[in-house]
KOLGU-4560 file (N, C-alpha, C; in nm, 3 decimals, padded with zeros to 5 digits):
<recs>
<n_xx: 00.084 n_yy: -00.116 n_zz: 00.000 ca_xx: 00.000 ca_yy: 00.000 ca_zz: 00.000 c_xx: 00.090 c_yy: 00.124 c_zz: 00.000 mol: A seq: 1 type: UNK>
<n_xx: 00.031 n_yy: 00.233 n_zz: -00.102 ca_xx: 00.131 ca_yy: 00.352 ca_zz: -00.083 c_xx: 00.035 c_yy: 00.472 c_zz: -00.077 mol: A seq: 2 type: UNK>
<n_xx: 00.098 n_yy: 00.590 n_zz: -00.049 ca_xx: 00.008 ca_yy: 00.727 ca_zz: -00.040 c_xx: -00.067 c_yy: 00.713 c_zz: -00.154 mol: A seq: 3 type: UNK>
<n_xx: -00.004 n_yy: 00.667 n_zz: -00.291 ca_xx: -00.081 ca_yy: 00.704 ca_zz: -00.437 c_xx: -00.149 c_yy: 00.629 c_zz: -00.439 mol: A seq: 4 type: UNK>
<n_xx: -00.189 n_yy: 00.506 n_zz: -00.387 ca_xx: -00.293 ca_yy: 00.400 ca_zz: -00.403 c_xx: -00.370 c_yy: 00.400 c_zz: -00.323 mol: A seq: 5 type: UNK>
<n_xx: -00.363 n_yy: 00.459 n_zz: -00.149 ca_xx: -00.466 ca_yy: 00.427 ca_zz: -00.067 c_xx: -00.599 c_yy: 00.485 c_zz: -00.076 mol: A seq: 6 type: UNK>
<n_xx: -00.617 n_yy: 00.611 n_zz: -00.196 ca_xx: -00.772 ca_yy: 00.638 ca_zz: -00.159 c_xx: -00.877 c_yy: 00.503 c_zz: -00.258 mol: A seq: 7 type: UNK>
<n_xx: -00.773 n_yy: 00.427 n_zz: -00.352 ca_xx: -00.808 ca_yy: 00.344 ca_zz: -00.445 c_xx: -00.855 c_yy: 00.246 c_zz: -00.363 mol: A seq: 8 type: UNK>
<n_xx: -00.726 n_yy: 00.192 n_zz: -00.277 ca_xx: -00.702 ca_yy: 00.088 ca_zz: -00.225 c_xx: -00.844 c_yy: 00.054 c_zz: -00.117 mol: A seq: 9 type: UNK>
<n_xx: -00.845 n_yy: 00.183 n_zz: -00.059 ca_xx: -00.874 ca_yy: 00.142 ca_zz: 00.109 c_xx: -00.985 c_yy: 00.236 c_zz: 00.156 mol: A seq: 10 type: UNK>
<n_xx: -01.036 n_yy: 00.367 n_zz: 00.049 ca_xx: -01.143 ca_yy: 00.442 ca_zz: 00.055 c_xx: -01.285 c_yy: 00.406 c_zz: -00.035 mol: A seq: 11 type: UNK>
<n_xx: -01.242 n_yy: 00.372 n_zz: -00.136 ca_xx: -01.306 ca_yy: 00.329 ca_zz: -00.241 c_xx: -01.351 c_yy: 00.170 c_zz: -00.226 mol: A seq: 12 type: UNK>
<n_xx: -01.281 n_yy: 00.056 n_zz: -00.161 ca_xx: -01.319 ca_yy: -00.099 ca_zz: -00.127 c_xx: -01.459 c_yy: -00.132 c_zz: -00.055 mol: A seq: 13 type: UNK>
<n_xx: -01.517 n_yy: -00.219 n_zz: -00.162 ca_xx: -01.642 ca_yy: -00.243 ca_zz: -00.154 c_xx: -01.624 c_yy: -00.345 c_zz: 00.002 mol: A seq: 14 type: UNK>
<n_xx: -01.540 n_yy: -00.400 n_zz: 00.099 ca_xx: -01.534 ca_yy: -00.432 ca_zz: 00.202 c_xx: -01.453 c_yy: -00.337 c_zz: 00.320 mol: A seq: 15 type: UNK>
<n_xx: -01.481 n_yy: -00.362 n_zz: 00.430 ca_xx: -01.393 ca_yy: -00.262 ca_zz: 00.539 c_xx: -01.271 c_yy: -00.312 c_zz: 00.527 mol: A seq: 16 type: UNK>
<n_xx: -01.120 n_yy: -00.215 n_zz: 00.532 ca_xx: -01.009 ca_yy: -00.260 ca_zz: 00.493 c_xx: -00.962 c_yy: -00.232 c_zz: 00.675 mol: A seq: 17 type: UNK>
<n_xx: -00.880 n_yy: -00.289 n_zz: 00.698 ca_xx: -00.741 ca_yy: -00.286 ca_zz: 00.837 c_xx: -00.616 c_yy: -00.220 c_zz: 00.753 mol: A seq: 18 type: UNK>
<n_xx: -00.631 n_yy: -00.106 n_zz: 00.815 ca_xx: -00.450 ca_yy: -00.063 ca_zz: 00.762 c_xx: -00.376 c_yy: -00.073 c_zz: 00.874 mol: A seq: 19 type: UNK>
<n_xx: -00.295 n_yy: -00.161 n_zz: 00.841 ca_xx: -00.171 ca_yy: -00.119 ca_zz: 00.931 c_xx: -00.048 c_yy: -00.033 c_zz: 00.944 mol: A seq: 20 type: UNK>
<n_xx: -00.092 n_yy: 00.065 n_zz: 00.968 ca_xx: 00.066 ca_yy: 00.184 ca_zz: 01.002 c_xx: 00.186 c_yy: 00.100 c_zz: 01.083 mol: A seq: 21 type: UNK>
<n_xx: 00.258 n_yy: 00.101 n_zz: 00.979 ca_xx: 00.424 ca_yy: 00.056 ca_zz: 01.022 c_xx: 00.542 c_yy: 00.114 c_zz: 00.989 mol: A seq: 22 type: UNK>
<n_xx: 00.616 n_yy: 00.015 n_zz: 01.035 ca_xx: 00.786 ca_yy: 00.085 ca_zz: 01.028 c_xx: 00.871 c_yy: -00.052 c_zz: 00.954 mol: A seq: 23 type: UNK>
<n_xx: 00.981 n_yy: -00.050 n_zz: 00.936 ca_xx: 01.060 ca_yy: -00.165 ca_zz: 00.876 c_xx: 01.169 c_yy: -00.184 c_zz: 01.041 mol: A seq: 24 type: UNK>
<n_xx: 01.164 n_yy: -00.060 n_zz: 01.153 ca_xx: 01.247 ca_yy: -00.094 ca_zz: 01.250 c_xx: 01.137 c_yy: -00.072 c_zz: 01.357 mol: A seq: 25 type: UNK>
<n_xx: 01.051 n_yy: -00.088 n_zz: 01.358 ca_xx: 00.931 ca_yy: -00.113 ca_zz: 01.491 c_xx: 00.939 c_yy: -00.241 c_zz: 01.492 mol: A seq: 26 type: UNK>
<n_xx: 00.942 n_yy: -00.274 n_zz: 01.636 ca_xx: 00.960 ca_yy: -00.416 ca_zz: 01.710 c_xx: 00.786 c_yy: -00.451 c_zz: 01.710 mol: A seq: 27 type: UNK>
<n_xx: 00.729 n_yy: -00.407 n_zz: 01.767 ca_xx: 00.593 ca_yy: -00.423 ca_zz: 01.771 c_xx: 00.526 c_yy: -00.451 c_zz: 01.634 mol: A seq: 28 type: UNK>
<n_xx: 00.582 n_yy: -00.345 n_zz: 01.504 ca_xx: 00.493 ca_yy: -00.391 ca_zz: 01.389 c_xx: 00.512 c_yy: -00.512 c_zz: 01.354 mol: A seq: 29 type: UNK>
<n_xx: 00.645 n_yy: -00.578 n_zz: 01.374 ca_xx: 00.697 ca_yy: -00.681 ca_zz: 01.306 c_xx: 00.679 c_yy: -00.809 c_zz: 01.377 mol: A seq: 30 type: UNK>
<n_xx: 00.634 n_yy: -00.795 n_zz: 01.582 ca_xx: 00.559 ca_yy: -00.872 ca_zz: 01.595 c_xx: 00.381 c_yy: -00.898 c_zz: 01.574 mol: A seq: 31 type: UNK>
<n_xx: 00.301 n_yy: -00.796 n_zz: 01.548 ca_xx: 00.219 ca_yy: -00.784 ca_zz: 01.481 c_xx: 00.187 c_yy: -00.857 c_zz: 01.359 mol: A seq: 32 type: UNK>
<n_xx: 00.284 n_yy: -00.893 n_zz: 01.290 ca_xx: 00.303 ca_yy: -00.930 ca_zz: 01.126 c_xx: 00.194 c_yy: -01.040 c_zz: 01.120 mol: A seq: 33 type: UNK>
<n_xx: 00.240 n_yy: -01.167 n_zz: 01.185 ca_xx: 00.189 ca_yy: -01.274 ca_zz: 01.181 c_xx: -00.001 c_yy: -01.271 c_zz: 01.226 mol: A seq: 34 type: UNK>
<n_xx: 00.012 n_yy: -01.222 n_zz: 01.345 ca_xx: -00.149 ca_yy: -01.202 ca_zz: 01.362 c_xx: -00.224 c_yy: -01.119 c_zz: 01.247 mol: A seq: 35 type: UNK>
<n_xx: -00.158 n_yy: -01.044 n_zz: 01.166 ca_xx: -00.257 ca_yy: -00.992 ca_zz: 01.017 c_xx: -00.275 c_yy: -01.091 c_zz: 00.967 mol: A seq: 36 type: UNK>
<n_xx: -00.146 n_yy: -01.162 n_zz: 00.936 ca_xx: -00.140 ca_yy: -01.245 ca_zz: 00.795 c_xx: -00.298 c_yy: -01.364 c_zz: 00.849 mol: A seq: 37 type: UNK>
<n_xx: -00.263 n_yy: -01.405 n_zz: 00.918 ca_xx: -00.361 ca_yy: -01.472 ca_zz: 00.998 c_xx: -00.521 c_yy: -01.396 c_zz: 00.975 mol: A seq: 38 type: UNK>
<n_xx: -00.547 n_yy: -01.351 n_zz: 01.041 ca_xx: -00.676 ca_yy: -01.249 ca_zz: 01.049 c_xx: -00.696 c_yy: -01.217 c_zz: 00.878 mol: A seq: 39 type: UNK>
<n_xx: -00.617 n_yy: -01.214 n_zz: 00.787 ca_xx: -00.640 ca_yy: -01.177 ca_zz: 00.624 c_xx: -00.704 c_yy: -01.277 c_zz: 00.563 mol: A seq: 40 type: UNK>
<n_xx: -00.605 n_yy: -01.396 n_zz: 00.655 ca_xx: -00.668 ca_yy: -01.560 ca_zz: 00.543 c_xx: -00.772 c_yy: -01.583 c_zz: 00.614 mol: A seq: 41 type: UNK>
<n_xx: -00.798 n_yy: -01.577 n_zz: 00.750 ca_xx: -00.909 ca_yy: -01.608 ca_zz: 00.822 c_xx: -01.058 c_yy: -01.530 c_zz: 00.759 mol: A seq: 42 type: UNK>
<n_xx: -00.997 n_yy: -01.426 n_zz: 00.767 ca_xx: -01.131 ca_yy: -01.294 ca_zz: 00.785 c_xx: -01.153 c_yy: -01.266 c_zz: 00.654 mol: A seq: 43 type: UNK>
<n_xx: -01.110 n_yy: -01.328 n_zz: 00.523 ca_xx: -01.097 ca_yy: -01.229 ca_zz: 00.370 c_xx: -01.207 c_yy: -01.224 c_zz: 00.316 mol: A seq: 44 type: UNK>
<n_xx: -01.311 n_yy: -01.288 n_zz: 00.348 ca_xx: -01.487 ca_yy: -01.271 ca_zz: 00.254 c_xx: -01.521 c_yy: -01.127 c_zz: 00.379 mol: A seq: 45 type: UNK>
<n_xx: -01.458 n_yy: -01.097 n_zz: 00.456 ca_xx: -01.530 ca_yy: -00.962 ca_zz: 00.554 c_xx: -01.470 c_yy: -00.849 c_zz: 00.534 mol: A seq: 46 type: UNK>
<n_xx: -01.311 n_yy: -00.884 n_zz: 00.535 ca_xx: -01.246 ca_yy: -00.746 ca_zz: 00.575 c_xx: -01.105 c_yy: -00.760 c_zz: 00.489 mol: A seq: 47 type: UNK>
<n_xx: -01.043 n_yy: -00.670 n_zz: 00.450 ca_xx: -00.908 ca_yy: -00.656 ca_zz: 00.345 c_xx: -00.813 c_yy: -00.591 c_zz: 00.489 mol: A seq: 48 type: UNK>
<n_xx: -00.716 n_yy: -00.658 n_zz: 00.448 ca_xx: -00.593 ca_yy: -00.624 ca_zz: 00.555 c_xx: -00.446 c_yy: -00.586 c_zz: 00.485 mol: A seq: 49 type: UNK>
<n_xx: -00.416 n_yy: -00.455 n_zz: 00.498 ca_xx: -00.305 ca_yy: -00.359 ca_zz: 00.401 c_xx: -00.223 c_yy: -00.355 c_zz: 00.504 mol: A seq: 50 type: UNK>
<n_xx: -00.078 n_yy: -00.305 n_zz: 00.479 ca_xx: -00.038 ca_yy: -00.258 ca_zz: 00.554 c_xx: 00.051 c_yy: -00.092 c_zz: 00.476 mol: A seq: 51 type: UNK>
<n_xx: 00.094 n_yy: -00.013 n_zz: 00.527 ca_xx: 00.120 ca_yy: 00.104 ca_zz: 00.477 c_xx: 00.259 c_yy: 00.148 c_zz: 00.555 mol: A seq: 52 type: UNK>
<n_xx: 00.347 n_yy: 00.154 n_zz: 00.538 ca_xx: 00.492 ca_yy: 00.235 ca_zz: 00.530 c_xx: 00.517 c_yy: 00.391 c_zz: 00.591 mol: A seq: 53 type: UNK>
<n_xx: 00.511 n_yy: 00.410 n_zz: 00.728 ca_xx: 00.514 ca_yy: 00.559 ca_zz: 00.725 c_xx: 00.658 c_yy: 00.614 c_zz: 00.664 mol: A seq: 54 type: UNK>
<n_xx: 00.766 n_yy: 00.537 n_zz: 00.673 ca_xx: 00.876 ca_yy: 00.629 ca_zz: 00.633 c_xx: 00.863 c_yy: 00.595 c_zz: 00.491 mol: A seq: 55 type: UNK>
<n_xx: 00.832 n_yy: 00.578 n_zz: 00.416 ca_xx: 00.838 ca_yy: 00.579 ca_zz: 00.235 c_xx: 00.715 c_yy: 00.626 c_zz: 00.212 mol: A seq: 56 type: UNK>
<n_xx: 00.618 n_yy: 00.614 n_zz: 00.265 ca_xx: 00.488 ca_yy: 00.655 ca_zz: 00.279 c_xx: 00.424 c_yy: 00.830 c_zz: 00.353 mol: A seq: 57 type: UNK>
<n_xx: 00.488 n_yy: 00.870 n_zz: 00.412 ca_xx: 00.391 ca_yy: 00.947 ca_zz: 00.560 c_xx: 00.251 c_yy: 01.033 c_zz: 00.518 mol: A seq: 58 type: UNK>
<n_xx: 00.249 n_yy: 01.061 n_zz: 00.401 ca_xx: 00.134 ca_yy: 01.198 ca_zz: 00.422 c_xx: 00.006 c_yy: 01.129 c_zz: 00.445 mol: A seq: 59 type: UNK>
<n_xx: 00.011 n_yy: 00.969 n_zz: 00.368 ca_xx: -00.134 ca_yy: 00.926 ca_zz: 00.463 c_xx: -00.118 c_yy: 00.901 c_zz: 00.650 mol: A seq: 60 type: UNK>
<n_xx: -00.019 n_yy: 00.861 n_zz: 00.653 ca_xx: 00.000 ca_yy: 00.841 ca_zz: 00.827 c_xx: -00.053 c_yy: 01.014 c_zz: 00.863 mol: A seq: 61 type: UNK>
<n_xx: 00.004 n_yy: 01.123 n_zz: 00.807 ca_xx: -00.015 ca_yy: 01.251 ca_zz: 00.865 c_xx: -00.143 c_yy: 01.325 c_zz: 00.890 mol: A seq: 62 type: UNK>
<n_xx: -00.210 n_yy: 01.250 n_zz: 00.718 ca_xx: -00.364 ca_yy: 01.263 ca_zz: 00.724 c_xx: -00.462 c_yy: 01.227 c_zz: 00.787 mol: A seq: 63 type: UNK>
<n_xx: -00.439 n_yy: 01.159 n_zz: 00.854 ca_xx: -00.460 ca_yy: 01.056 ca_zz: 00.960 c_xx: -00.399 c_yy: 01.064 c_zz: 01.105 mol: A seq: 64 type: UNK>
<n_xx: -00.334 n_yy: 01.200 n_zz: 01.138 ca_xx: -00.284 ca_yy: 01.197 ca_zz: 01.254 c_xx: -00.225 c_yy: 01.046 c_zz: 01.338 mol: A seq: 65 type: UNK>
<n_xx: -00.197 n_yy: 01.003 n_zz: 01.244 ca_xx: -00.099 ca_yy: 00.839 ca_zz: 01.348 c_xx: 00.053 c_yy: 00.920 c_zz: 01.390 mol: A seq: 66 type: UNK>
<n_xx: 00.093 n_yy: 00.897 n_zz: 01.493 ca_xx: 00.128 ca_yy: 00.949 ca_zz: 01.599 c_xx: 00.273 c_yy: 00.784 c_zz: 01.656 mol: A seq: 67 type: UNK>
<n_xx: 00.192 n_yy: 00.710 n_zz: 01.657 ca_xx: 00.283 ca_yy: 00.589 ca_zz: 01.729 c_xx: 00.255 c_yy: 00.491 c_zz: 01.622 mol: A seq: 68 type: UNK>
<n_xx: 00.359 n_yy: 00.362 n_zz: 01.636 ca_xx: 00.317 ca_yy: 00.240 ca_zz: 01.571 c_xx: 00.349 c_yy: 00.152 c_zz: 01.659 mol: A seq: 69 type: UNK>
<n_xx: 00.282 n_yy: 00.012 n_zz: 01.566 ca_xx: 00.165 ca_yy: 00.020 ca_zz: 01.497 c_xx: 00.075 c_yy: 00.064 c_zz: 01.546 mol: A seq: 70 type: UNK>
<n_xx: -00.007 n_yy: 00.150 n_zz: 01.491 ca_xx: -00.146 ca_yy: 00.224 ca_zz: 01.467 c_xx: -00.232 c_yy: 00.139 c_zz: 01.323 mol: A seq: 71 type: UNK>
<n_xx: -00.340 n_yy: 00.093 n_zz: 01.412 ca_xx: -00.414 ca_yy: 00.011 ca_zz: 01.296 c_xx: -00.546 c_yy: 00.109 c_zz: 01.299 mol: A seq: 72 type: UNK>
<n_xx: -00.603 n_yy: 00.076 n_zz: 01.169 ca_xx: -00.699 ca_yy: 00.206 ca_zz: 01.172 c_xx: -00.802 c_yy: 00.064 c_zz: 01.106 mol: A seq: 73 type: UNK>
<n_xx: -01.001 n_yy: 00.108 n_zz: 01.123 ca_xx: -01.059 ca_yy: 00.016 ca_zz: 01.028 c_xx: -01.092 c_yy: 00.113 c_zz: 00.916 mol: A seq: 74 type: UNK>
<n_xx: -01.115 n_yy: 00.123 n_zz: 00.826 ca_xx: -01.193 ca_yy: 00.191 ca_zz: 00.695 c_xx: -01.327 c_yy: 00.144 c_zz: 00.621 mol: A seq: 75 type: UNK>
<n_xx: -01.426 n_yy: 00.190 n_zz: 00.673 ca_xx: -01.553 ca_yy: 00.146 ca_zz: 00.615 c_xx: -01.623 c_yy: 00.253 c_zz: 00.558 mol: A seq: 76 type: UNK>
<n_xx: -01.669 n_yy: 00.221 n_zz: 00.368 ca_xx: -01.738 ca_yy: 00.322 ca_zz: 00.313 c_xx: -01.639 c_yy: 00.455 c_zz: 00.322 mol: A seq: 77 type: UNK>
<n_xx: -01.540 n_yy: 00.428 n_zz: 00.298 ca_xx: -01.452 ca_yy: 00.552 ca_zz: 00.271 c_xx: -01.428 c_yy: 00.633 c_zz: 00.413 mol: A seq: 78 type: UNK>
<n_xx: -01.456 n_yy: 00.577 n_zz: 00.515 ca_xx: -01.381 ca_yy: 00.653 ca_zz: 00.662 c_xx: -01.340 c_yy: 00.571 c_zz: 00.740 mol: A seq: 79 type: UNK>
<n_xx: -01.278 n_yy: 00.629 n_zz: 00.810 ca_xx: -01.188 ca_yy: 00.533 ca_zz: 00.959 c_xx: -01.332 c_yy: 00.533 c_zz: 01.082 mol: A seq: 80 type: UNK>
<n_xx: -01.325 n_yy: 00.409 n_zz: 01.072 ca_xx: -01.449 ca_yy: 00.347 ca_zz: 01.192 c_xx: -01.414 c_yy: 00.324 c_zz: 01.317 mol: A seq: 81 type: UNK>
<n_xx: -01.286 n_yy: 00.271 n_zz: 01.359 ca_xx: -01.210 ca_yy: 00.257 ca_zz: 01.463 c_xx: -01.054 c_yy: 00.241 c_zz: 01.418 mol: A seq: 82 type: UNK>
<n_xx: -00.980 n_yy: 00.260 n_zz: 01.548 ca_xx: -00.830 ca_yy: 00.287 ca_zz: 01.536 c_xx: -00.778 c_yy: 00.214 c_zz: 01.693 mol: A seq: 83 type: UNK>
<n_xx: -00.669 n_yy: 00.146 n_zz: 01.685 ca_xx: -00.582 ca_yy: 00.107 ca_zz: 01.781 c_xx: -00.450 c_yy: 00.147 c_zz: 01.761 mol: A seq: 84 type: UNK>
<n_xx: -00.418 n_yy: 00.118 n_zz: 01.904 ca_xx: -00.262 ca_yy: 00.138 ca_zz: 01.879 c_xx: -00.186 c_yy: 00.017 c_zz: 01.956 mol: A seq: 85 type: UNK>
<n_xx: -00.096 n_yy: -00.041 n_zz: 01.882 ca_xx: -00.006 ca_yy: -00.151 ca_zz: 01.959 c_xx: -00.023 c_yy: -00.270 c_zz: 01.910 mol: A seq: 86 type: UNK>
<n_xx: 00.053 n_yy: -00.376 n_zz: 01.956 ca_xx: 00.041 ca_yy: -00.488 ca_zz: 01.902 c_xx: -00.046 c_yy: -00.574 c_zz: 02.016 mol: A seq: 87 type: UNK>
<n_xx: -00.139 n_yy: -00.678 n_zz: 01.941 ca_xx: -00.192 ca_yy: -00.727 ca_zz: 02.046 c_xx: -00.209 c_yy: -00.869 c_zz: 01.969 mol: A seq: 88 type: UNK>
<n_xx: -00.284 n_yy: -00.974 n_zz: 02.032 ca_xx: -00.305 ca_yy: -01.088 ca_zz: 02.035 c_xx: -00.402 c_yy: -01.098 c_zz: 01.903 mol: A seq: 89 type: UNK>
<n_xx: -00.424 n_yy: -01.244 n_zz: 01.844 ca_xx: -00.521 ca_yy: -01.217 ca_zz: 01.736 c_xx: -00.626 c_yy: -01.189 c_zz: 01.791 mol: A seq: 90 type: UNK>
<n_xx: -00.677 n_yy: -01.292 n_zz: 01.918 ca_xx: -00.799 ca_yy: -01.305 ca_zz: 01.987 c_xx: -00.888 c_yy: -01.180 c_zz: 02.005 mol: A seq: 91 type: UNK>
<n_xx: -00.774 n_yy: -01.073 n_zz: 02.069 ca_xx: -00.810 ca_yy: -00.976 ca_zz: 02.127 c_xx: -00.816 c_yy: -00.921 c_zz: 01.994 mol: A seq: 92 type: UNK>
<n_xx: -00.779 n_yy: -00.870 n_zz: 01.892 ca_xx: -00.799 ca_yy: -00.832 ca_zz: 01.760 c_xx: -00.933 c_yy: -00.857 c_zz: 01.699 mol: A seq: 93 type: UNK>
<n_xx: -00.944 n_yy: -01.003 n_zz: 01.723 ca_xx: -01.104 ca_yy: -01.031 ca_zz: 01.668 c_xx: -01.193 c_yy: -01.004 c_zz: 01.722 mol: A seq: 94 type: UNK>
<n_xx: -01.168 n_yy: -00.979 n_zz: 01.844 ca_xx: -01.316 ca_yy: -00.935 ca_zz: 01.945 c_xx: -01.269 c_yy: -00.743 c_zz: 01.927 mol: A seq: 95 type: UNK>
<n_xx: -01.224 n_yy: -00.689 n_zz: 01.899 ca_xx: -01.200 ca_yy: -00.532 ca_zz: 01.888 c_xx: -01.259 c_yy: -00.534 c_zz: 01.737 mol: A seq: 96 type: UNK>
<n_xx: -01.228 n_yy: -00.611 n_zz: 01.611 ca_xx: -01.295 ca_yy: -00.574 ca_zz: 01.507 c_xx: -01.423 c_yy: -00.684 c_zz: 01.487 mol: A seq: 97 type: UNK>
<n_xx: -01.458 n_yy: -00.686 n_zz: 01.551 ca_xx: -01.598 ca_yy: -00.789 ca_zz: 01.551 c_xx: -01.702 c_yy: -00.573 c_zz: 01.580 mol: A seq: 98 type: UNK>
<n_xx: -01.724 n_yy: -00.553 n_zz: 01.675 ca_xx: -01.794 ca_yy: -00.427 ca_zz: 01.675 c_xx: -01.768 c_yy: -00.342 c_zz: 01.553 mol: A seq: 99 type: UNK>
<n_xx: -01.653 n_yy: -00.346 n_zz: 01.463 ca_xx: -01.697 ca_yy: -00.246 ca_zz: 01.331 c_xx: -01.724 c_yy: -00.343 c_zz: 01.188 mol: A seq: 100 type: UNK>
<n_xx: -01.772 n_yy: -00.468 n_zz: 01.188 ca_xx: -01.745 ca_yy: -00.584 ca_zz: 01.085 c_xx: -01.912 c_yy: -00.579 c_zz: 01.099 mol: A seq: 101 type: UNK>
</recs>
């Protein structure tokens, strides 16, 4: 996912997308990794799961006031529905996006 693709990508998607705001040296995004990949194959007839680059990326992170990473945001119908910050468990992931799904 990049600045030039996300209003394509992740505003415009006929399902709610998960962006994930990351880093290539955040400890947290990179333990995070695995619980997306997971939650993508699990969850993919519900929800699209991106992830987005603030340092090659930032003006969507900026547009978006993300602040820390990972910062996961949901996107439904072209707006952010809910937002977290941090890495957490899948479990706890699925019961936080179960209320915007």
């Amino acid at each position: 996912m990049t600045d030039a693709d996300f209003d394509d990508e992740v505003l415009k998607s006929g399902l709610p997308v998960l962006v994930e705001f990351t880093a290539d040296w955040c400890p947290p995004c990179r333990q995070l990794a695995p619980v997306l990949s997971a939650v993508a194959e699990e969850e993919a007839d519900r929800i699209r799961v991106v992830q987005l680059d603030v340092d090659t990326d930032p003006r969507t992170a900026a547009r978006y006031g993300v602040l820390a990473l990972p910062t996961l945001m949901v996107f439904r119908a072209g707006e952010p529905v809910a937002s977290m910050v941090g890495a957490r468990a899948k479990r706890k992931l699925l019961q936080e996006l179960a209320d915007v799904l």
